[in-house]
C-alpha positions in Angstrom: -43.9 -35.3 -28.5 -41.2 -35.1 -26.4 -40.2 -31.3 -25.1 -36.3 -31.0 -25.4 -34.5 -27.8 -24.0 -32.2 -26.9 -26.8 -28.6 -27.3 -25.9 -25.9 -24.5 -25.8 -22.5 -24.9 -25.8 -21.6 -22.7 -23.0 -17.9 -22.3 -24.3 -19.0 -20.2 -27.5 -20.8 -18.0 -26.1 -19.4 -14.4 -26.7 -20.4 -13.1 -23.5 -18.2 -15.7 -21.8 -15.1 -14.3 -23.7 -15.5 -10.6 -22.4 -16.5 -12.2 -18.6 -13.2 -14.2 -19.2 -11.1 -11.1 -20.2 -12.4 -9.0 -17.5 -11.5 -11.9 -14.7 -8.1 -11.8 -16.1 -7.8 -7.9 -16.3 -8.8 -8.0 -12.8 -6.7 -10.2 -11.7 -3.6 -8.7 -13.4 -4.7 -5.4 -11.5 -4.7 -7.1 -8.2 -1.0 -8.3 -8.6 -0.2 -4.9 -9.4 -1.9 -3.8 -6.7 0.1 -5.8 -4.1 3.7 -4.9 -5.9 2.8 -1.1 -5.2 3.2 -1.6 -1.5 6.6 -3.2 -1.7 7.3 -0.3 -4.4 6.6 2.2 -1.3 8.2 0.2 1.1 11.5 0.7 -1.2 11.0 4.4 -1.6 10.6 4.4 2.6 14.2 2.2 2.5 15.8 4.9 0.1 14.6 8.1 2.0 15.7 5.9 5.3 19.3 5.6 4.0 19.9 9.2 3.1 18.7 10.1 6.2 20.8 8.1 8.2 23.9 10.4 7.5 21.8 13.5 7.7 20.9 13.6 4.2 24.3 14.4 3.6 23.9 14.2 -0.5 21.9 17.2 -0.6 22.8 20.9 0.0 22.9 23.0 3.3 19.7 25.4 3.1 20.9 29.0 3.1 19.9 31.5 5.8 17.4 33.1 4.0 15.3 29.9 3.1 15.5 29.2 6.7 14.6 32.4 7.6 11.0 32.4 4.9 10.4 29.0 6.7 10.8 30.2 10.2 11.4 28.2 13.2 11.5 25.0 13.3 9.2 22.7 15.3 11.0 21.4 18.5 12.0 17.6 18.5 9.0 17.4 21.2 6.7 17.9 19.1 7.6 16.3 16.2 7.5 13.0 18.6 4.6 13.7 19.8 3.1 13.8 16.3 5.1 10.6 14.8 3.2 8.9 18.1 -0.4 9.7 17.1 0.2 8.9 13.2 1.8 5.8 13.8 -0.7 4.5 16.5 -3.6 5.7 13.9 -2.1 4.2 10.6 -1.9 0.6 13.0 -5.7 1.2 14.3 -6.9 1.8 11.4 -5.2 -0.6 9.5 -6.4 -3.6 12.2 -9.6 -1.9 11.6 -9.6 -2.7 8.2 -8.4 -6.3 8.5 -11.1 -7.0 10.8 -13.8 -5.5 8.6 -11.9 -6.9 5.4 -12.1 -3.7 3.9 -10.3 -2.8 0.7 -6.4 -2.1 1.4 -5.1 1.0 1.2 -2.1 1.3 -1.5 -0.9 4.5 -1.8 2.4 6.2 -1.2 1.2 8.3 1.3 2.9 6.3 4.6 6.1 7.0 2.9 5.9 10.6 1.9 4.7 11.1 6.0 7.7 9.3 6.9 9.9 11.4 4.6 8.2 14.4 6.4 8.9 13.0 9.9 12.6 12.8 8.4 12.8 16.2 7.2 10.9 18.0 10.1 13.4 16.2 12.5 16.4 17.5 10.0 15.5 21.1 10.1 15.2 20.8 13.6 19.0 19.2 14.2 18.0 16.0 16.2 17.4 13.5 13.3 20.6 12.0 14.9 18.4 11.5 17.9 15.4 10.5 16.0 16.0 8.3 13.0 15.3 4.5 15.0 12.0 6.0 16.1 11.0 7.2 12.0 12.5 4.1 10.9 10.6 1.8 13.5 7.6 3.5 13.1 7.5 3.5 9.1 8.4 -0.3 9.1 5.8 -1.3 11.6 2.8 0.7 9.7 4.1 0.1 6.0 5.1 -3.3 7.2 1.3 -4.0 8.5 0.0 -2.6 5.5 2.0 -4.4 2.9 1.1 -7.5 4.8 -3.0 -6.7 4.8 -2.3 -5.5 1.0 -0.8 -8.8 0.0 -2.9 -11.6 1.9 -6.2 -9.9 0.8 -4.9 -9.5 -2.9 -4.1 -12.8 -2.6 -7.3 -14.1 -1.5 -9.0 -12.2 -4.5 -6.7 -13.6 -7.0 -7.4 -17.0 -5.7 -11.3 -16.5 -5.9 -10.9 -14.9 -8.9 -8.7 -17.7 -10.4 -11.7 -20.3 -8.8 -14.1 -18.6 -11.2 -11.5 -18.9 -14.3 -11.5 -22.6 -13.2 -15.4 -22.9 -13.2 -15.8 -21.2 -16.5 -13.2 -23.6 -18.0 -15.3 -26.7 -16.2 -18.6 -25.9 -18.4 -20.2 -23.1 -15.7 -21.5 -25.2 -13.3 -20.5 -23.4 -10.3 -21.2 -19.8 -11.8 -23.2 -17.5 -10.2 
């Protein structure tokens, strides 16, 4: 008598449908995920256009708002502090490439940009300024978008390389 390991069809079996679904979800979710750093980059191009003329579409703050905001910070300083955040946004963004650490892909570069923007406006030399926001935000968003998209991609592909397996019968899955 002959022992025969029964036979499955490893195609049917329901666990294989939900595995199969949440490949897919998560691959969806990673081509989000890389579209949200252009999406910021475009917000960071928006903000960079109305401050190019000054942010000349919005209104003149009245004395008294400047006043309960006090004095502005001088251009100096405001340098000084677009310096060190865009230098630590590029460390650490290297520092994540070389670790392959998950991307970051929030909006936060652009809302410190919009800052830098606005701090340099109150203080009357965004004229002076605006290259060195401008510069600054490309570079880091522009570092980040890239790190965003080539590891994204990289996890779709393995992602899509398990899809493949599953189709193939399950011979490669671990």
């Amino acid at each position: 008598m002959s022992q025969v390991e029964p036979q499955f069809d490893v195609q049917q079996l329901p666990g294989r449908e939900v595995l199969r679904q949440k490949i897919e979800a998560r691959i969806r979710h990673l081509e989000r995920a890389s579209g949200n750093g252009l999406w910021s980059m475009v917000l960071f191009l928006l903000v960079s256009y109305f401050a190019f003329d000054g942010f000349a579409i919005l209104p003149d703050l009245s004395d008294d708002a400047r006043r309960m905001l006090g004095a502005p910070p001088p251009g100096e300083m405001i340098s000084l502090a677009l310096v060190v955040y865009a230098f630590s946004s590029i460390v650490r963004t290297l520092a994540r490439m070389s670790r392959n650490i998950k991307p970051y892909t929030g909006l936060m570069h652009a809302a410190f940009f919009t800052a830098f923007y606005t701090f340099y406006q109150l203080s009357g030399v965004l004229q002076d300024n605006f290259w060195a926001v401008f510069f600054a935000g490309i570079s880091v968003m522009g570092l980040d978008n890239y790190y965003l998209w080539s590891h994204s991609n990289e996890a779709v592909r393995k992602e899509r390389a398990l899809l493949e397996s599953m189709r193939r019968g399950g011979e490669n899955i671990q």
